[in-house]
C-alpha positions in Angstrom: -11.9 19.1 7.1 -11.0 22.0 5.6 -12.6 25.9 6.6 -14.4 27.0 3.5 -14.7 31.0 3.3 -17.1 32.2 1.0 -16.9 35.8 -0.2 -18.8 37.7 -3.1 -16.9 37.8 -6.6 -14.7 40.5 -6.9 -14.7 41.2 -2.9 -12.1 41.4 -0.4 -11.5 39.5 2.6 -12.2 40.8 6.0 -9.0 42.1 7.5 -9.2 39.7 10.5 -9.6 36.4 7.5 -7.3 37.7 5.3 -4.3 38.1 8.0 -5.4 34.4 9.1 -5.2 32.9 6.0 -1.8 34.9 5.0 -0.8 33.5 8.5 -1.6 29.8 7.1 -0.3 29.8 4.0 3.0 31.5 5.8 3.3 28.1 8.3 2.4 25.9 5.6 -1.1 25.0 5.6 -2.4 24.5 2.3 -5.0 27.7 0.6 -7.1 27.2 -2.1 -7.6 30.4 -3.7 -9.0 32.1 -6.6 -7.1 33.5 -9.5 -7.8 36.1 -12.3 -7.3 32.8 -14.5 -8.2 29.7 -12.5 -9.0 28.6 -9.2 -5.4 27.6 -7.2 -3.6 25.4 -4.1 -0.7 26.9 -3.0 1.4 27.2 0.4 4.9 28.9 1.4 7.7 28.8 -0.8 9.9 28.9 1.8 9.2 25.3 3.0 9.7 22.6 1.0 7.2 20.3 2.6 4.2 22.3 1.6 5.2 21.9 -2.6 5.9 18.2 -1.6 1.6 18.3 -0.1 0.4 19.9 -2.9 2.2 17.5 -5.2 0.2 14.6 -3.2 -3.4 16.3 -3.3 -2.9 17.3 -7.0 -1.7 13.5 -7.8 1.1 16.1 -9.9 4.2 14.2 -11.6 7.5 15.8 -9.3 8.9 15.7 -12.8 6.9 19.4 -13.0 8.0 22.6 -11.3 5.3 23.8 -9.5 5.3 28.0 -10.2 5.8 31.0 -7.4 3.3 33.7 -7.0 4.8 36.4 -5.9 3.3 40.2 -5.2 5.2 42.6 -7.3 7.6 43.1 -10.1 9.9 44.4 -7.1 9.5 40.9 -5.6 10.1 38.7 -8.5 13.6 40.6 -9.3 14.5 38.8 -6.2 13.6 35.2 -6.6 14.3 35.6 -10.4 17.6 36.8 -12.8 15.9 39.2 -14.8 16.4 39.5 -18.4 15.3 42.5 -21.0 12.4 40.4 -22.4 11.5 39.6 -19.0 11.2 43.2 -18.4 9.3 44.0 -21.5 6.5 41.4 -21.1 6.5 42.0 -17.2 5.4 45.7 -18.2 3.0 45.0 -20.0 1.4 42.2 -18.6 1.7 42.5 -14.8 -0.1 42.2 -12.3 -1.9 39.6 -14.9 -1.7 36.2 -16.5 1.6 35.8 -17.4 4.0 33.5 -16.1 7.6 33.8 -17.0 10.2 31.1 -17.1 13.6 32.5 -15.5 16.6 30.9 -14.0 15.9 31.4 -9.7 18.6 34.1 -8.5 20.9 32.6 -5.2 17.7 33.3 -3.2 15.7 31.7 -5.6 17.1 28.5 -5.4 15.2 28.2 -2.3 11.7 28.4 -4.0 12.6 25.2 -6.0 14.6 21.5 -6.0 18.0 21.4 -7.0 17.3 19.3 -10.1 15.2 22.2 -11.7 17.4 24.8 -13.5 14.3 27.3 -14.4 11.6 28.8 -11.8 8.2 29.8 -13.1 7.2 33.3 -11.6 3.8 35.3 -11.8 2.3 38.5 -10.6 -1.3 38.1 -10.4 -4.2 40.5 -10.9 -6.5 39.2 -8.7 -6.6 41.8 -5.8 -8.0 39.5 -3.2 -4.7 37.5 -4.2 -2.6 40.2 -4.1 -3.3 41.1 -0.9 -3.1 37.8 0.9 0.6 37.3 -0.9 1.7 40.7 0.5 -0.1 39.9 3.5 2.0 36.4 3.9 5.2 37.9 3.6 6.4 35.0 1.6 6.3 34.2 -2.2 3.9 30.9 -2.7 4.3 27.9 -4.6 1.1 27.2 -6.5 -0.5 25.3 -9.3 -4.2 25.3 -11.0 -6.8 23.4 -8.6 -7.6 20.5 -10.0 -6.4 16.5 -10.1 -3.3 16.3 -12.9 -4.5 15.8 -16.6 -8.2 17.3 -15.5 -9.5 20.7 -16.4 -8.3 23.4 -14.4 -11.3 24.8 -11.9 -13.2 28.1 -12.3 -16.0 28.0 -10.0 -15.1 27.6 -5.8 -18.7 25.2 -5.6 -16.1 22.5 -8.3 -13.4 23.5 -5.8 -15.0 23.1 -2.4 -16.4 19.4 -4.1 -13.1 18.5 -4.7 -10.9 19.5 -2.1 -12.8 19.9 1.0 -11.5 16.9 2.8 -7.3 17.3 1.6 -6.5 21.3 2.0 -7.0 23.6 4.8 -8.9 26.9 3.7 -10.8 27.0 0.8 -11.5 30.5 -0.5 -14.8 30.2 -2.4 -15.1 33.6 -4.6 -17.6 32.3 -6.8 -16.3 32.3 -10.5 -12.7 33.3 -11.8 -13.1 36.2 -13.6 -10.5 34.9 -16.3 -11.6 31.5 -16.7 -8.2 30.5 -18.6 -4.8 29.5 -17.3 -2.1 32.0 -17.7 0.2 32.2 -20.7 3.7 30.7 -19.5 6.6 32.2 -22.0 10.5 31.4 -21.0 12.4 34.7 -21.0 15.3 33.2 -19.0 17.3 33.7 -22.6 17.2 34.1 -26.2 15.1 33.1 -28.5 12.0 33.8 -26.0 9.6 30.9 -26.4 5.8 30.6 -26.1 5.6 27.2 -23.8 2.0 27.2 -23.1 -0.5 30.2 -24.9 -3.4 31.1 -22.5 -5.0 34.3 -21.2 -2.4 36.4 -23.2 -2.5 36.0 -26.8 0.5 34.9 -28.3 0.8 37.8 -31.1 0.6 40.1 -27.9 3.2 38.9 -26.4 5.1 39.4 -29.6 3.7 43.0 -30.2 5.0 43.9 -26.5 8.5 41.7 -27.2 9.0 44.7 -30.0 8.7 47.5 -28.1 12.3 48.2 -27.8 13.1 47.1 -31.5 
């Protein structure tokens, strides 16, 4: 059965839950959190039997990555090569719904399964998020909240319905404030490419690709 912790929309959690939680997530146990896009489930990076758990209570193909959430732009130079696109879109976009598509540094390898060649990396804007990710210690593996091929989640009653009985915190903020999954764009080379549009526009991603043209 899993703790549900319910907290107003656009609060904080008490110090004493949010170092628990960070605490969790840290050794594994399985969060589901809110996002400034969508509700997520996500666990350690560090350990790959938490991505191999979320894979089972998603019902997600192993075929798919499953992205890092990280804290900081300072924190994602370490898990990912950066690239000058990278660094253009990471400036104007983070802490926000943009995921980028790099190749994992010697570190990053750890966040992901030797077959994959590319990690997918996000700052989010959520501050509640923030600060259980800087709380943790640890980047997260994460996806959207929901069973694969299924809309994504937006409101913690859906995700309290759904997962109650497979994860082990359920953070229940209310509503996401973005309600739309992030944009994912692969900057790991050149040409950058739009994979998935979402939150972010694609003609602002271009606009903020330019700056330095």
């Amino acid at each position: 059965m899993s703790e549900i912790i319910k907290v107003a929309p656009g609060d904080a959690l008490p110090p004493e839950t949010l170092q628990r939680v960070a605490a969790a997530a840290k050794g594994c146990k399985i969060i589901c959190f809110p996002t400034d896009t969508v509700y997520g489930l996500g666990s350690t990076g560090l350990i790959k039997a938490a991505a191999r758990r979320i894979y089972q209570i998603k019902d997600r193909s192993t075929l798919k990555p499953l992205p890092i959430l990280v804290c900081s732009t300072a924190e994602a130079r370490k898990w990912a090569e950066w690239t000058p696109a990278a660094e253009l879109l990471a400036r104007a976009f983070w802490p926000g719904p943009l995921t980028l598509v790099l190749r994992p540094t010697a570190d990053g390898r750890l966040l992901t399964f030797a077959e994959y060649q590319t990690i997918a990396i996000r700052v989010p804007g959520l501050p509640l998020l923030s600060a259980l990710l800087q709380a943790s210690g640890v980047p997260w593996v994460s996806t959207s909240a929901n069973t694969a091929g299924k809309p994504a989640l937006t409101e913690g009653a859906a995700v309290t319905e759904q997962f109650k009985d497979q994860v082990d915190f359920i953070i229940d903020a209310g509503s996401c404030p973005g309600g739309v999954e992030s944009t994912l764009v692969d900057a790991s080379g050149e040409p950058v490419r739009i994979v998935r549009e979402g939150a972010v526009p694609s003609a602002a991603i271009l606009a903020a690709l330019k700056q330095d043209a």
